[in-house]
C-alpha distance (Angstrom), angle and dihedral (degrees) to the residues before:
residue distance angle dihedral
X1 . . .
X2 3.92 . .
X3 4.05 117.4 .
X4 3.61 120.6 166.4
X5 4.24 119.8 167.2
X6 3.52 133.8 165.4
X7 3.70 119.0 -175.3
X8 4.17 143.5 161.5
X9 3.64 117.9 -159.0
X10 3.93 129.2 -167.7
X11 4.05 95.8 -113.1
X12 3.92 90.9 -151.2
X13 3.81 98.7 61.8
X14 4.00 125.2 58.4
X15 3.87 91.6 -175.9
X16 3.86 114.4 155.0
X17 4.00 121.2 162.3
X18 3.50 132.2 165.8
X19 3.96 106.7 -124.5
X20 3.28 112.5 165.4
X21 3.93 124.0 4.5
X22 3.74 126.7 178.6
X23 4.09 134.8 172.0
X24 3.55 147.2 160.1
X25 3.49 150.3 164.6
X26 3.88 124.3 -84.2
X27 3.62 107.2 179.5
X28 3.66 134.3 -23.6
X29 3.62 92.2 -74.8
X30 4.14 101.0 23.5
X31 3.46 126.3 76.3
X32 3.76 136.2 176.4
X33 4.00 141.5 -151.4
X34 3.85 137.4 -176.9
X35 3.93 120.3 -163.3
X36 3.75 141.1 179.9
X37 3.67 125.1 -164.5
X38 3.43 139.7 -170.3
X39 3.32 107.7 -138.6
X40 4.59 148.5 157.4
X41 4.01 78.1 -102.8
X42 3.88 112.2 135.9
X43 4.21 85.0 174.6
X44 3.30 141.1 -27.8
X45 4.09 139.1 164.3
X46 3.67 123.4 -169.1
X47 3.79 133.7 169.4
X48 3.97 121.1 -173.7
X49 4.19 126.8 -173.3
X50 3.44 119.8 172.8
X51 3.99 122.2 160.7
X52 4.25 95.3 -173.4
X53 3.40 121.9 43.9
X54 4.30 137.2 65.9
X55 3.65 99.2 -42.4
X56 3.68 102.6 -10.9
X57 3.85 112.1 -165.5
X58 3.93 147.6 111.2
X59 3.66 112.9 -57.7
X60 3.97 120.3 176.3
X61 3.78 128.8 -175.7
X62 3.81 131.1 179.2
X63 4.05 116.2 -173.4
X64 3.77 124.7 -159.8
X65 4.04 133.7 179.3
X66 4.05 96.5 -38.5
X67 3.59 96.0 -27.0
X68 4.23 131.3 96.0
X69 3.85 116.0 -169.6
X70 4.11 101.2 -170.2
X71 4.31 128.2 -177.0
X72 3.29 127.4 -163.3
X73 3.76 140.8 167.5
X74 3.95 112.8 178.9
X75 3.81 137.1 160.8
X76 3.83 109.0 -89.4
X77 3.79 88.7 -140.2
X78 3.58 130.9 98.4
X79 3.97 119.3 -130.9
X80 3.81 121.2 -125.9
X81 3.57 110.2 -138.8
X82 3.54 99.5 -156.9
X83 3.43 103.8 51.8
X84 3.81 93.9 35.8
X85 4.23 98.3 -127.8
X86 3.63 138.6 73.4
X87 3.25 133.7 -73.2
């Protein structure tokens, strides 16, 4: 698993809203989703790869004054732990 974010928030404001939200279906197995938020975010970058795990995948998200703009495309299955593979 990599995960590396950096972010400043304004600490007097707890605004989040959903303002735009998008998703869809890659292959049987692969999905994808685009969001924007509005959020108390004065900036933020994060990047997220995991390969094992509950829908492991690439997710990206880039914040600027109050608003979050986030990708992500991620395996729709969930990862059994003890027995090591999907199910």
């Amino acid at each position: 698993m990599i995960h590396y974010s950096f972010r400043i928030k304004n600490p007097y404001s707890n605004r989040f809203q959903h303002a735009v939200t998008k998703h869809g279906i890659v292959t049987q197995n692969k999905a994808w989703e685009f969001n924007v938020y509005r959020t108390a975010t004065i900036f933020s970058n994060s990047l997220e790869f995991t390969m094992r795990g509950d829908h492991a995948g690439l997710r990206l998200e880039i914040g600027l004054l109050g608003y979050d703009v986030e990708f992500q495309i991620y395996d729709v299955r969930h990862w059994d732990y003890a027995q090591k593979e999907y199910v």
